[in-house]
C-alpha positions as CSV (number, residue, x, y, z in Angstrom):
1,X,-189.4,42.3,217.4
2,X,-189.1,40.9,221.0
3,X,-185.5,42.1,221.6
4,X,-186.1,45.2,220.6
5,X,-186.6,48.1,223.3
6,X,-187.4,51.7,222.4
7,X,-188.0,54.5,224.5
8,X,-188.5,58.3,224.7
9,X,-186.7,60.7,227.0
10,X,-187.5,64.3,226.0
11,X,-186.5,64.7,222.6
12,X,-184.7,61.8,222.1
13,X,-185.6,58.5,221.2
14,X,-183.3,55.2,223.0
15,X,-182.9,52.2,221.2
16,X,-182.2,49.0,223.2
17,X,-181.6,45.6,221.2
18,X,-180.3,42.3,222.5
19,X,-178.5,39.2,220.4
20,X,-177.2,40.0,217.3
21,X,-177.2,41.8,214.6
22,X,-176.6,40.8,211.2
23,X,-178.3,40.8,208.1
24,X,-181.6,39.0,208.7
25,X,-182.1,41.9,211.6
26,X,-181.2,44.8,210.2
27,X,-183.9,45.8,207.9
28,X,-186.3,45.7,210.9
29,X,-184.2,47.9,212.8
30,X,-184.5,50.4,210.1
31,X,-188.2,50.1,210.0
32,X,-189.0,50.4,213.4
33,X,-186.7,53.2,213.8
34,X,-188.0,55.1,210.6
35,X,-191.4,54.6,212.2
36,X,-190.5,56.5,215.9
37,X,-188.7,59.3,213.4
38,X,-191.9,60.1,211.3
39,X,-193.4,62.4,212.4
40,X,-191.7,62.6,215.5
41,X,-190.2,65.8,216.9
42,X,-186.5,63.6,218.3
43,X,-183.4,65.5,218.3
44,X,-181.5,62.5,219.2
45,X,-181.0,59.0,219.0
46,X,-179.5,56.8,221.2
47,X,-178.9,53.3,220.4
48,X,-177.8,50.8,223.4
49,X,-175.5,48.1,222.1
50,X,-174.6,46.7,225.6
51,X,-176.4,43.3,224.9
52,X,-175.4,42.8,221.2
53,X,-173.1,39.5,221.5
54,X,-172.8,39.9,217.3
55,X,-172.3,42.3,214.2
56,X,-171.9,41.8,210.9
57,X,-171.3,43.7,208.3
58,X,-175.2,44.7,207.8
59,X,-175.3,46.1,211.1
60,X,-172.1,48.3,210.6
61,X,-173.4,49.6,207.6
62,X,-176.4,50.1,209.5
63,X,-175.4,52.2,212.4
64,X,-173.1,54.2,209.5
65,X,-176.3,55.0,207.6
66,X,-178.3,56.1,211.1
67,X,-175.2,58.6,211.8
68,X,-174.8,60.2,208.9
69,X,-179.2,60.6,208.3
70,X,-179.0,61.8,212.0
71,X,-176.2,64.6,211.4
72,X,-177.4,65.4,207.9
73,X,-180.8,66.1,209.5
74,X,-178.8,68.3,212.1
75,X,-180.0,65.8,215.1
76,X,-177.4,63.9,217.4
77,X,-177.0,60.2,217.0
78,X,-174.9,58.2,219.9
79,X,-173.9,54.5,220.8
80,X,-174.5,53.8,224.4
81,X,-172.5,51.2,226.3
82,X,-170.8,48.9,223.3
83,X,-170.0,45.1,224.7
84,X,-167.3,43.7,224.2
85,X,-167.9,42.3,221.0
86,X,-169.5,45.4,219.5
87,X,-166.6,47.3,220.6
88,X,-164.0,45.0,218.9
89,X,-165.6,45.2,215.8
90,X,-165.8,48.8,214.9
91,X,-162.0,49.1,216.3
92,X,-161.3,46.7,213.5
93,X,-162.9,48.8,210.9
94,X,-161.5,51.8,212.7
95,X,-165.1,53.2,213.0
96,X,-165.0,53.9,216.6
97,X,-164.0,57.4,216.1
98,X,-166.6,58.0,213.5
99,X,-168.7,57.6,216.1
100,X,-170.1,59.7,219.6
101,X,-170.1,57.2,222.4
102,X,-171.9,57.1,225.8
103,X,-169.6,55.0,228.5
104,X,-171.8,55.6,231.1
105,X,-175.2,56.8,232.8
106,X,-173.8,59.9,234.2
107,X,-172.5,60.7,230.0
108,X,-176.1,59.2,229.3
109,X,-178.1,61.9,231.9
110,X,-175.8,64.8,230.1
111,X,-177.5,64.0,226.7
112,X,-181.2,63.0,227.6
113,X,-181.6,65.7,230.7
């Protein structure tokens, strides 16, 4: 998955993905993130939506699902840098409360050391 960028920073794992995501996407997400989790000592996950020009439904359900396995497990899940579009969405469903977000680098360096 080309658009797909994943990184460790200490003990947390950053998620980068560009273009949209929607249902056709979203099960690969899941896999590729279950597969940096197991087995893996990451006490947070960060997933950068600055680049995401489109999300459906799918990939609302799946950043829902990421938070609440995140908290449950007692680890810190956080969006990073929402575009425009990302940002517009979850305001719609009134879910940007439900999440943490990271506006910037310097909110970014606080989390990841």
């Amino acid at each position: 998955m080309e658009k797909l960028t994943i990184m460790h920073v200490g003990n947390a794992l950053m998620l980068r993905y560009v273009g949209e995501i929607t249902l056709e996407i979203t099960g690969d997400l899941k896999r590729s993130l279950d597969a940096e989790l197991d087995g893996n000592s990451v006490g947070t996950v960060v997933i950068d939506l600055s680049e995401v020009t489109f999300m459906d439904s799918s990939g609302i359900g799946f950043l829902v699902s990421v938070n609440t396995r995140m908290r449950s497990a007692g680890r810190s899940f956080y969006l990073y840098r929402l575009s425009k579009p990302v940002e517009k969405t979850l305001g719609l469903v009134q879910l940007l409360q439900f999440f943490q977000i990271l506006a910037d680098e310097t909110a970014l360096a606080a989390i990841c050391g």
